[in-house]
PDB file of N, CA, C and O in Angstrom, chain B, residues numbered from 101:
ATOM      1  N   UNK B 101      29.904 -19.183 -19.356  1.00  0.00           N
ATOM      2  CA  UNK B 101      29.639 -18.569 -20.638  1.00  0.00           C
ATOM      3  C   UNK B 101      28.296 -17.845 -20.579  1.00  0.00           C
ATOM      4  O   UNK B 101      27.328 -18.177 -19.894  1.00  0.00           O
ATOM      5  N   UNK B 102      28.413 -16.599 -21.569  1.00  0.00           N
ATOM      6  CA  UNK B 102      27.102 -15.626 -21.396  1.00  0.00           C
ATOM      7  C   UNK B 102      26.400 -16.002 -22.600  1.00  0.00           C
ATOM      8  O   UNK B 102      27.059 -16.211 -23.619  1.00  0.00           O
ATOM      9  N   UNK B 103      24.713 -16.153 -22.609  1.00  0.00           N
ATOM     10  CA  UNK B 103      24.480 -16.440 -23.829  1.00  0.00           C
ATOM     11  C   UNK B 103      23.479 -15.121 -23.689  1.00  0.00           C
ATOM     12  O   UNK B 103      22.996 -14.531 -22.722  1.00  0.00           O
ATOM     13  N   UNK B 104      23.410 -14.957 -25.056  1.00  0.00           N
ATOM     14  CA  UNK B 104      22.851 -13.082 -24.996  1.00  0.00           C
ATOM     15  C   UNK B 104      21.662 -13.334 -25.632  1.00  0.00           C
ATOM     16  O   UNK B 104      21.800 -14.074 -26.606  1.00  0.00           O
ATOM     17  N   UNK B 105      20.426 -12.934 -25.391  1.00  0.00           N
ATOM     18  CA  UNK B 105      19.155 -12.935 -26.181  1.00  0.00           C
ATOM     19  C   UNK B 105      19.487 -12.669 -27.955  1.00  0.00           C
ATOM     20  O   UNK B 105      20.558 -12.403 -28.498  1.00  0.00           O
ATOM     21  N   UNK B 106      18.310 -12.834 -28.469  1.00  0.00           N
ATOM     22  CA  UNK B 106      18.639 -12.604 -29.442  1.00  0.00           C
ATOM     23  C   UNK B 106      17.390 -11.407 -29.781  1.00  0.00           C
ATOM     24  O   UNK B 106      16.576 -11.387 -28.857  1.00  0.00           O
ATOM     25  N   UNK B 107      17.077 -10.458 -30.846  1.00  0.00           N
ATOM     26  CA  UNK B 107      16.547  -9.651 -31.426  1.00  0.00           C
ATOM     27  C   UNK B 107      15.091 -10.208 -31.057  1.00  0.00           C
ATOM     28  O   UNK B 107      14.383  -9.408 -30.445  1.00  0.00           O
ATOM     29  N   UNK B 108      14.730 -11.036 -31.245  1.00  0.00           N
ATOM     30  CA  UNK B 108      13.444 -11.317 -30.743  1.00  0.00           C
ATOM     31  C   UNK B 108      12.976 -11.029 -29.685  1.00  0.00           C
ATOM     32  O   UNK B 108      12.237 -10.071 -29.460  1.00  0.00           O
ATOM     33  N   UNK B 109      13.542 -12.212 -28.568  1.00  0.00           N
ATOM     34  CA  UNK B 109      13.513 -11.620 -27.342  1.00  0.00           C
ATOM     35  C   UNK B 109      13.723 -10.542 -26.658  1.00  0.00           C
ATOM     36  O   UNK B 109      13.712 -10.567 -25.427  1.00  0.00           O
ATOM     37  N   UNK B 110      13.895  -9.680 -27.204  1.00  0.00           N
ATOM     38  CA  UNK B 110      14.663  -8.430 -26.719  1.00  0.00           C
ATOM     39  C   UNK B 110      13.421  -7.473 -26.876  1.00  0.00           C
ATOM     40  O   UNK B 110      13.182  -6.598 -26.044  1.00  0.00           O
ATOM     41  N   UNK B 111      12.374  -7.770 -28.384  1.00  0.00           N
ATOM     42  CA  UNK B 111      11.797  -6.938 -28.982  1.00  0.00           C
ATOM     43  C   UNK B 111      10.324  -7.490 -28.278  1.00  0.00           C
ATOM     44  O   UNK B 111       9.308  -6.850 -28.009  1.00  0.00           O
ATOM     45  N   UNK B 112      10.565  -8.601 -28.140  1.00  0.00           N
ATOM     46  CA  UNK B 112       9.031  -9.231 -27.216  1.00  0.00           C
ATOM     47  C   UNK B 112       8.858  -9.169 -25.144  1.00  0.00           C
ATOM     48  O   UNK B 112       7.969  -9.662 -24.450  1.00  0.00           O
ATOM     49  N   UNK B 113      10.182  -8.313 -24.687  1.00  0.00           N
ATOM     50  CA  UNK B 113       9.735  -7.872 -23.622  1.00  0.00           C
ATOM     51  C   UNK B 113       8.866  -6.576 -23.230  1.00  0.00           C
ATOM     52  O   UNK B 113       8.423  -5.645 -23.904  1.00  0.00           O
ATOM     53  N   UNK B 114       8.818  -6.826 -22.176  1.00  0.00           N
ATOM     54  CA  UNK B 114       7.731  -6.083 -21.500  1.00  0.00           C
ATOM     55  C   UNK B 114       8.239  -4.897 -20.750  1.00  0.00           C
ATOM     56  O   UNK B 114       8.931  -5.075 -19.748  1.00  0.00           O
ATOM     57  N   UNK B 115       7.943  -3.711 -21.166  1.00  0.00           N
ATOM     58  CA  UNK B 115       8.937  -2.093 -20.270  1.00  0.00           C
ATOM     59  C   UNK B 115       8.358  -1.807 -19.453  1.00  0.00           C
ATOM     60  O   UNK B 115       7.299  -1.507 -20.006  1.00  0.00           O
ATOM     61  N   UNK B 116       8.148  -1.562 -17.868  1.00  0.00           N
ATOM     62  CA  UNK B 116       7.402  -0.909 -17.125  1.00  0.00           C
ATOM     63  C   UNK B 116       8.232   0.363 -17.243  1.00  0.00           C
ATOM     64  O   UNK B 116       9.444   0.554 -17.346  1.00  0.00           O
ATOM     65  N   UNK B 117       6.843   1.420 -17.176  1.00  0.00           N
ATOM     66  CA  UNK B 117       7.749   2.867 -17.183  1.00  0.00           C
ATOM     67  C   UNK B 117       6.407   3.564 -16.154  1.00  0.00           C
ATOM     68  O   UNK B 117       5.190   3.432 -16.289  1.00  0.00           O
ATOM     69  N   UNK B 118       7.004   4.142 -15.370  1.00  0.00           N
ATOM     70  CA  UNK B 118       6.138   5.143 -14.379  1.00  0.00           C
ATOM     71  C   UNK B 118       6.258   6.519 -14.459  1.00  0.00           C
ATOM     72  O   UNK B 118       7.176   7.276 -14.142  1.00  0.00           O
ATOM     73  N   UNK B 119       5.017   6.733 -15.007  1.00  0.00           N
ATOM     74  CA  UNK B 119       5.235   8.472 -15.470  1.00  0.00           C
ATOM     75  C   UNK B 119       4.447   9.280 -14.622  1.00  0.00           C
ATOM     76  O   UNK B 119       3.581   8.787 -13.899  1.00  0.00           O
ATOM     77  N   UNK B 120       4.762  10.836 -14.673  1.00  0.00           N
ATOM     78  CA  UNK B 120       3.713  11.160 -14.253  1.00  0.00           C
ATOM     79  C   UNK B 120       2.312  11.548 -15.044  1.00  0.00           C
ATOM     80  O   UNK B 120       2.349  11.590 -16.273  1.00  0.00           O
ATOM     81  N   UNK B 121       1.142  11.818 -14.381  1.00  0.00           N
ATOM     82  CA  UNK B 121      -0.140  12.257 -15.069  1.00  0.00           C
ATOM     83  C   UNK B 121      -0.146  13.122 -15.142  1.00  0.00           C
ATOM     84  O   UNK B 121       0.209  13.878 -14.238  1.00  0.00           O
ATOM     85  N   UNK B 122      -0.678  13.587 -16.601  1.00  0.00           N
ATOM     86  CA  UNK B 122      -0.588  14.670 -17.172  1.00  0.00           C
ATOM     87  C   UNK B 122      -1.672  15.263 -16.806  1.00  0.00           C
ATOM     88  O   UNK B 122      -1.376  16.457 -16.820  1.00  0.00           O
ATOM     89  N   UNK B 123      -2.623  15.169 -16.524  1.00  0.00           N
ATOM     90  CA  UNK B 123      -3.565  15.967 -15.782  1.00  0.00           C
ATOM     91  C   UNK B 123      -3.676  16.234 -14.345  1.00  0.00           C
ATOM     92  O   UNK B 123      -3.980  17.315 -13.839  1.00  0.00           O
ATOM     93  N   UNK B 124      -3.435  15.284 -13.818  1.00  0.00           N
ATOM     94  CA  UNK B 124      -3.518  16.024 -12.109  1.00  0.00           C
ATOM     95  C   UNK B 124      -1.886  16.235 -11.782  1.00  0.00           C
ATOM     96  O   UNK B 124      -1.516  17.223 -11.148  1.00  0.00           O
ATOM     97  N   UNK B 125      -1.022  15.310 -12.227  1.00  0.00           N
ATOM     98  CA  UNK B 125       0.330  16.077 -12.278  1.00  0.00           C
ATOM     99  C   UNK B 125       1.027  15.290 -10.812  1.00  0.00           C
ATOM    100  O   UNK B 125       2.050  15.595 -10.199  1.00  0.00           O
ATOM    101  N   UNK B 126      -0.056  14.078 -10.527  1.00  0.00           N
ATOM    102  CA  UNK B 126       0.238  12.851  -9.549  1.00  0.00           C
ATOM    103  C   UNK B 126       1.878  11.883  -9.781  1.00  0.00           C
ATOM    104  O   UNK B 126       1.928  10.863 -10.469  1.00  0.00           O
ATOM    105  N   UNK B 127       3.147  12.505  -9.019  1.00  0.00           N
ATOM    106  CA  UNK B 127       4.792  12.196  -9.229  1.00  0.00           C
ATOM    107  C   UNK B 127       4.314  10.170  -9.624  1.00  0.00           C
ATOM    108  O   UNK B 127       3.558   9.502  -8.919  1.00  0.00           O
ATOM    109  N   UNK B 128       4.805   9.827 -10.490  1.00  0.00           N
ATOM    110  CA  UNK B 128       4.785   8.381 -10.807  1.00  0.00           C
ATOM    111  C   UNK B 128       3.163   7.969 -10.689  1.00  0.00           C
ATOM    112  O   UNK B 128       3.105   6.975  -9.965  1.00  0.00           O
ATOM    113  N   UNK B 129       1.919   8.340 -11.103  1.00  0.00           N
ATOM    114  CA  UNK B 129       1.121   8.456 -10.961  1.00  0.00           C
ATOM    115  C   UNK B 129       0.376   6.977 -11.587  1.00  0.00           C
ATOM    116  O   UNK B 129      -0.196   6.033 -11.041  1.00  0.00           O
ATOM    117  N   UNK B 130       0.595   7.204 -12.522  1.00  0.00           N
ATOM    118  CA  UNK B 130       0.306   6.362 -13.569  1.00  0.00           C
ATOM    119  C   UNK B 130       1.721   5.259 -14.265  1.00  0.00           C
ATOM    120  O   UNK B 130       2.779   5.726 -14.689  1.00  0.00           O
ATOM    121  N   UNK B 131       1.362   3.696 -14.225  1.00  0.00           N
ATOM    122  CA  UNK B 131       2.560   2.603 -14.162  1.00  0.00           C
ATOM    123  C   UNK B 131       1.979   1.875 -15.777  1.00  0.00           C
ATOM    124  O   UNK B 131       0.983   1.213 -16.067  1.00  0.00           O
ATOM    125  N   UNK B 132       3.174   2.394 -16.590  1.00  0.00           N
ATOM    126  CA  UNK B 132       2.219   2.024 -18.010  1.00  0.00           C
ATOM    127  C   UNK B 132       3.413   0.106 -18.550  1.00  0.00           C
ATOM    128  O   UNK B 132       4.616  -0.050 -18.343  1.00  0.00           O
ATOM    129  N   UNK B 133       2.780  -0.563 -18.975  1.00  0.00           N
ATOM    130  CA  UNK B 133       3.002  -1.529 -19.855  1.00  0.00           C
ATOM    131  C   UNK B 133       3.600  -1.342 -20.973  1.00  0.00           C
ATOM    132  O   UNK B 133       2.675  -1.235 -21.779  1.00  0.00           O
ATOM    133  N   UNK B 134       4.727  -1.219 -21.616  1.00  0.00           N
ATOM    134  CA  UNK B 134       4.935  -0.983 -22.986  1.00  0.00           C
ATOM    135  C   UNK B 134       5.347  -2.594 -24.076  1.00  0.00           C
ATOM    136  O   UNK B 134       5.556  -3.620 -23.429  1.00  0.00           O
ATOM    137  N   UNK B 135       5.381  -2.631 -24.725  1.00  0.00           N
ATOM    138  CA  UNK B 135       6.078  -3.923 -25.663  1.00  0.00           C
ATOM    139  C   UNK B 135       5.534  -3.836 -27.018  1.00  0.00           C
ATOM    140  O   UNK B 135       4.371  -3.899 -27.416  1.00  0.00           O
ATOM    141  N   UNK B 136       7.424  -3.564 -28.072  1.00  0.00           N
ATOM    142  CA  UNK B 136       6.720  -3.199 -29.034  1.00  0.00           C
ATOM    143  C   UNK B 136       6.517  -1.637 -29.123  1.00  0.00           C
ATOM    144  O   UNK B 136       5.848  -1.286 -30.095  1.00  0.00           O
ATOM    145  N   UNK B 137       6.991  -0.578 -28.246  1.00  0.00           N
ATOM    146  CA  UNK B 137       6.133   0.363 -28.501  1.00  0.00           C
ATOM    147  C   UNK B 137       5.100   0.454 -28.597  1.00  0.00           C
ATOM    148  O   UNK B 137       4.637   1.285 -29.378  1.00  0.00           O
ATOM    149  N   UNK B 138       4.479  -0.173 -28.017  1.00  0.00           N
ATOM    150  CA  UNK B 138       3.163  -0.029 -27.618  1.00  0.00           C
ATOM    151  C   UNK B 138       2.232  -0.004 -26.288  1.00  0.00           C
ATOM    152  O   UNK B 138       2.798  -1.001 -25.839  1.00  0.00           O
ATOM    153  N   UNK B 139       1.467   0.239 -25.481  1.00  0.00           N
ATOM    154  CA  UNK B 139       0.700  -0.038 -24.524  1.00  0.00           C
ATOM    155  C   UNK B 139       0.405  -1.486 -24.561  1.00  0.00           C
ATOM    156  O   UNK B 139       0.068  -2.106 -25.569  1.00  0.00           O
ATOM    157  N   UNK B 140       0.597  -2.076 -23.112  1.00  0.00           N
ATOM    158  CA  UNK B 140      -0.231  -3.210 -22.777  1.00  0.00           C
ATOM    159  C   UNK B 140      -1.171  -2.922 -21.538  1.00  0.00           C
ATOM    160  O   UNK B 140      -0.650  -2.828 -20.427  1.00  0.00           O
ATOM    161  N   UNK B 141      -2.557  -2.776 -21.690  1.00  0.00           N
ATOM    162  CA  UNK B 141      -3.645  -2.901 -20.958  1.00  0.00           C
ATOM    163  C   UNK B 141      -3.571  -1.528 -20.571  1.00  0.00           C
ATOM    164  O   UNK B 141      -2.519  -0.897 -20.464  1.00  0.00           O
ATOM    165  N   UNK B 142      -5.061  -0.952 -20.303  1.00  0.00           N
ATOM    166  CA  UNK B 142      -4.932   0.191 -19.619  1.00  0.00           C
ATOM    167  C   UNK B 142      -4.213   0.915 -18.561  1.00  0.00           C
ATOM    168  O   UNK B 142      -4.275   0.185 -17.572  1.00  0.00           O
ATOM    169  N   UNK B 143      -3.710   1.742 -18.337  1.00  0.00           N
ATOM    170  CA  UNK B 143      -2.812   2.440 -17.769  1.00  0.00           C
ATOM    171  C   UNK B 143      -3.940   3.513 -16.889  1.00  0.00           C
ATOM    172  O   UNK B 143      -4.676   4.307 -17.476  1.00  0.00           O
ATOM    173  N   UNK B 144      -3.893   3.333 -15.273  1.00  0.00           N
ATOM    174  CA  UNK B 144      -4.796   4.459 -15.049  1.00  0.00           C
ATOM    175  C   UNK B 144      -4.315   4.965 -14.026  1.00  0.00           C
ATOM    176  O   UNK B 144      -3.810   4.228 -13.179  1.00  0.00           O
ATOM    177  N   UNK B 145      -4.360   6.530 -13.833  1.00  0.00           N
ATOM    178  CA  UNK B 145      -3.737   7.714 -12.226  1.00  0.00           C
ATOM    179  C   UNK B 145      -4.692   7.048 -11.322  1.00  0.00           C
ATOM    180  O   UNK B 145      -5.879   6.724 -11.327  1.00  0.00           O
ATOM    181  N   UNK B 146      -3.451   6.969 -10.379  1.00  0.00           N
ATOM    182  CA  UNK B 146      -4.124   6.291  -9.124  1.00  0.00           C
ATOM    183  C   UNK B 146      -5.086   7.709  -8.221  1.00  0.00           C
ATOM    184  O   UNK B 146      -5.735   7.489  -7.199  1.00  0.00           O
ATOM    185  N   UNK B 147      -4.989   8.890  -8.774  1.00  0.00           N
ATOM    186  CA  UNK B 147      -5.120   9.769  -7.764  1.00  0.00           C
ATOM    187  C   UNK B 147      -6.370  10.510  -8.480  1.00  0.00           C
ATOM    188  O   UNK B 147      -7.191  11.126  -7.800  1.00  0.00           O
ATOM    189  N   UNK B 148      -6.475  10.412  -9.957  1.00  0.00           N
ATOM    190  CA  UNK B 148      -7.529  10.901 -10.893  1.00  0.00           C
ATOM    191  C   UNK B 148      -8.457  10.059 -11.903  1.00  0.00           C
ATOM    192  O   UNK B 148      -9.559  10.205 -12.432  1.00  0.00           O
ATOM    193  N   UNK B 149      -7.224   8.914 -11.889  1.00  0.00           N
ATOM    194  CA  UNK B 149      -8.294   7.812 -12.945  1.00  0.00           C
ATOM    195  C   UNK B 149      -8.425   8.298 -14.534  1.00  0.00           C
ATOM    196  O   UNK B 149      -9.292   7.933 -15.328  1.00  0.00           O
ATOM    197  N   UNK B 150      -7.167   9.355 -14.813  1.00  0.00           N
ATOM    198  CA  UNK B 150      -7.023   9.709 -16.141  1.00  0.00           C
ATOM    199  C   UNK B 150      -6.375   7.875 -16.615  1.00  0.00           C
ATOM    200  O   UNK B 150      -5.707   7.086 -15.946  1.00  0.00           O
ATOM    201  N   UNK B 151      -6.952   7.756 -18.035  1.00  0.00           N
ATOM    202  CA  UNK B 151      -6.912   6.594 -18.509  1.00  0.00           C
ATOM    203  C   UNK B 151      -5.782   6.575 -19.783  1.00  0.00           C
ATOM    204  O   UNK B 151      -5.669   7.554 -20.521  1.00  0.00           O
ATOM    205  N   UNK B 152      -5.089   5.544 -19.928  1.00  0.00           N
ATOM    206  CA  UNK B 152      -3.860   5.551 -21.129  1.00  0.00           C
ATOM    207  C   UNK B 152      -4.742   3.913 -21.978  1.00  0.00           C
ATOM    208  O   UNK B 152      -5.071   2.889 -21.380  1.00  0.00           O
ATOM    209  N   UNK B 153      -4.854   4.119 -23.001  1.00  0.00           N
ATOM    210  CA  UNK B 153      -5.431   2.841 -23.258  1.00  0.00           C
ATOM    211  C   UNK B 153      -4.762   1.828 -23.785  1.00  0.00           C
ATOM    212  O   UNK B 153      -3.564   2.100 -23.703  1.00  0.00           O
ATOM    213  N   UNK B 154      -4.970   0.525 -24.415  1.00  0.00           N
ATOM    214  CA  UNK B 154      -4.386  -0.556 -24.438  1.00  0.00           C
ATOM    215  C   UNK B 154      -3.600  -0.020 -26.172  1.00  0.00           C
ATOM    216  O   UNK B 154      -3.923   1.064 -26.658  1.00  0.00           O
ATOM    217  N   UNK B 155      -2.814  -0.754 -26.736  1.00  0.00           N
ATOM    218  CA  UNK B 155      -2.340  -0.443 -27.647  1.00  0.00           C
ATOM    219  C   UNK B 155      -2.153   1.049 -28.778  1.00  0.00           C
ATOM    220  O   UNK B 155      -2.274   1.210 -29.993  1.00  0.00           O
ATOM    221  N   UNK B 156      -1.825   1.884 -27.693  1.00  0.00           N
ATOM    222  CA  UNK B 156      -1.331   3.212 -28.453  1.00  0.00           C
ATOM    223  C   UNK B 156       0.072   3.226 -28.257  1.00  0.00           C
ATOM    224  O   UNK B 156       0.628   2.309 -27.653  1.00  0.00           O
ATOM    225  N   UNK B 157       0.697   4.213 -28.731  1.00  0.00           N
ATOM    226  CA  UNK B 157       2.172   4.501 -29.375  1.00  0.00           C
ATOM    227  C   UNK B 157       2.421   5.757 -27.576  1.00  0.00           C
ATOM    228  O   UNK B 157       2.104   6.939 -27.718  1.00  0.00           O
ATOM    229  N   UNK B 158       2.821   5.412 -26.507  1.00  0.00           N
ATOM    230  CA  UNK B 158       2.818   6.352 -25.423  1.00  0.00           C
ATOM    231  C   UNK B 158       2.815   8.174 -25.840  1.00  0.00           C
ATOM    232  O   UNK B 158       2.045   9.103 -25.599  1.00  0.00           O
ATOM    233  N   UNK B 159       4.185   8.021 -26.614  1.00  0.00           N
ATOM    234  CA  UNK B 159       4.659   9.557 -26.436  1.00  0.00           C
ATOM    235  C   UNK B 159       3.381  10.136 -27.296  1.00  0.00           C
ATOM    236  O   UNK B 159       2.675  11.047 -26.865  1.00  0.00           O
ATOM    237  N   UNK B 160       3.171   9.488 -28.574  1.00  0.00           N
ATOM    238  CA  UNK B 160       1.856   9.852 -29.486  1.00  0.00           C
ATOM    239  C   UNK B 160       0.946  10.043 -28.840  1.00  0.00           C
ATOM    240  O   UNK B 160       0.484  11.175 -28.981  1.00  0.00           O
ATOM    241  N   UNK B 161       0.192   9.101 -27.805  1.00  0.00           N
ATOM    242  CA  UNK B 161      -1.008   9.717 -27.017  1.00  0.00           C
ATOM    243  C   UNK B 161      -1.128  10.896 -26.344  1.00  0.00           C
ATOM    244  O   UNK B 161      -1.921  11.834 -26.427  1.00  0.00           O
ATOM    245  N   UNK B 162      -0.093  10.638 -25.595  1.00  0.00           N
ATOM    246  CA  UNK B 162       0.369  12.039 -24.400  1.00  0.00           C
ATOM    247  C   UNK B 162       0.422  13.483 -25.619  1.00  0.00           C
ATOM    248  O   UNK B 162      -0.211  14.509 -25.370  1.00  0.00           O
ATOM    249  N   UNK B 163       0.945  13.391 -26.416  1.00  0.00           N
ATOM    250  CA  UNK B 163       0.738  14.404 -27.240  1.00  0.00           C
ATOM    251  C   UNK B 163      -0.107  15.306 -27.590  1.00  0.00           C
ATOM    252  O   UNK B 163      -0.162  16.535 -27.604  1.00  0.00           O
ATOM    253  N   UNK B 164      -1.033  14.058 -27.990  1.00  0.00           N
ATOM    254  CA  UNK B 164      -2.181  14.644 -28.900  1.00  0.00           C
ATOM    255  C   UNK B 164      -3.723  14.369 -27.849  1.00  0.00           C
ATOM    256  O   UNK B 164      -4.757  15.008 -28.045  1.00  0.00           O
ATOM    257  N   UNK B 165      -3.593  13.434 -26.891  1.00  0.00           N
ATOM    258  CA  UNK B 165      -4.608  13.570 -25.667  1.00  0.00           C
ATOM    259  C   UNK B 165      -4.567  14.026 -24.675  1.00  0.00           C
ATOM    260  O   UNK B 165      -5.418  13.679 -23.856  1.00  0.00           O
ATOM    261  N   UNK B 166      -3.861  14.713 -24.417  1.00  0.00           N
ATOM    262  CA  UNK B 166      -4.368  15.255 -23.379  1.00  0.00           C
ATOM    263  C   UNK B 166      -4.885  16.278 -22.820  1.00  0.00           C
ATOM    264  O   UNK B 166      -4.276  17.318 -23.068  1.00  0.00           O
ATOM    265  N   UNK B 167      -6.224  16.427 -21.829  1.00  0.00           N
ATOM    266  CA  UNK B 167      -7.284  17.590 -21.767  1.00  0.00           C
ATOM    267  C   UNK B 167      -6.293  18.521 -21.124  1.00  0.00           C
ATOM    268  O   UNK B 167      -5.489  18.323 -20.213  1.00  0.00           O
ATOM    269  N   UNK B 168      -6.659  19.970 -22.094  1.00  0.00           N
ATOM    270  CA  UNK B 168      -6.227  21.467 -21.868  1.00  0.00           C
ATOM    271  C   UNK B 168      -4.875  21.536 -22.539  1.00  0.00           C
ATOM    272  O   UNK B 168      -4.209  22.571 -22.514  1.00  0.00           O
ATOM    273  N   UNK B 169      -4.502  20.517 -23.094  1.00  0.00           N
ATOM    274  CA  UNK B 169      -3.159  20.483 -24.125  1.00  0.00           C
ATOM    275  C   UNK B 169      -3.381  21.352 -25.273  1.00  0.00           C
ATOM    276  O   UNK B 169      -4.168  20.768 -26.018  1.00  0.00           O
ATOM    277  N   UNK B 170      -2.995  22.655 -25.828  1.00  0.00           N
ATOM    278  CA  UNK B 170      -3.422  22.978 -26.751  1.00  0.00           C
ATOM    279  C   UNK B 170      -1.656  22.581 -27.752  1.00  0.00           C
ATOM    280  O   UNK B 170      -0.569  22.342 -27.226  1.00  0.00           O
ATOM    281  N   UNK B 171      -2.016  22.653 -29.427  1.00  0.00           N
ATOM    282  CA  UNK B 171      -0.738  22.447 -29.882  1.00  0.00           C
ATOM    283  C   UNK B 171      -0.237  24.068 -30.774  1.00  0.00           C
ATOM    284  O   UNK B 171       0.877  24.170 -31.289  1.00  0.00           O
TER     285      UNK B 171
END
């Protein structure tokens, strides 16, 4: 028998997502924490040291931070 998480658990894991950096443009550069929609712990390019910080909303940061991004 399968027993299936429930809404909680589901909502209290942890997402690794590997993106690239938006500034040097380093393929999987940067390995971010999510839970919650949110950041867990700083996120930093291994190749530039551009920084993602601890509890922001990802796509929201990338948006609105990043240098030479105009909107």
């Amino acid at each position: 028998m399968i027993a299936f998480a429930d809404c909680q658990d589901v909502r209290k894991m942890t997402v690794i997502r590997e993106i690239d950096c938006p500034v040097c443009g380093a393929r999987d550069g940067i390995e971010v924490f999510e839970r919650e929609n949110q950041t867990v712990g700083d996120s930093v390019c291994d190749k530039c040291g551009y920084t993602i910080p601890e509890g922001v909303v990802l796509d929201l940061f990338l948006e609105d931070n990043v240098p030479g991004r105009t909107k």
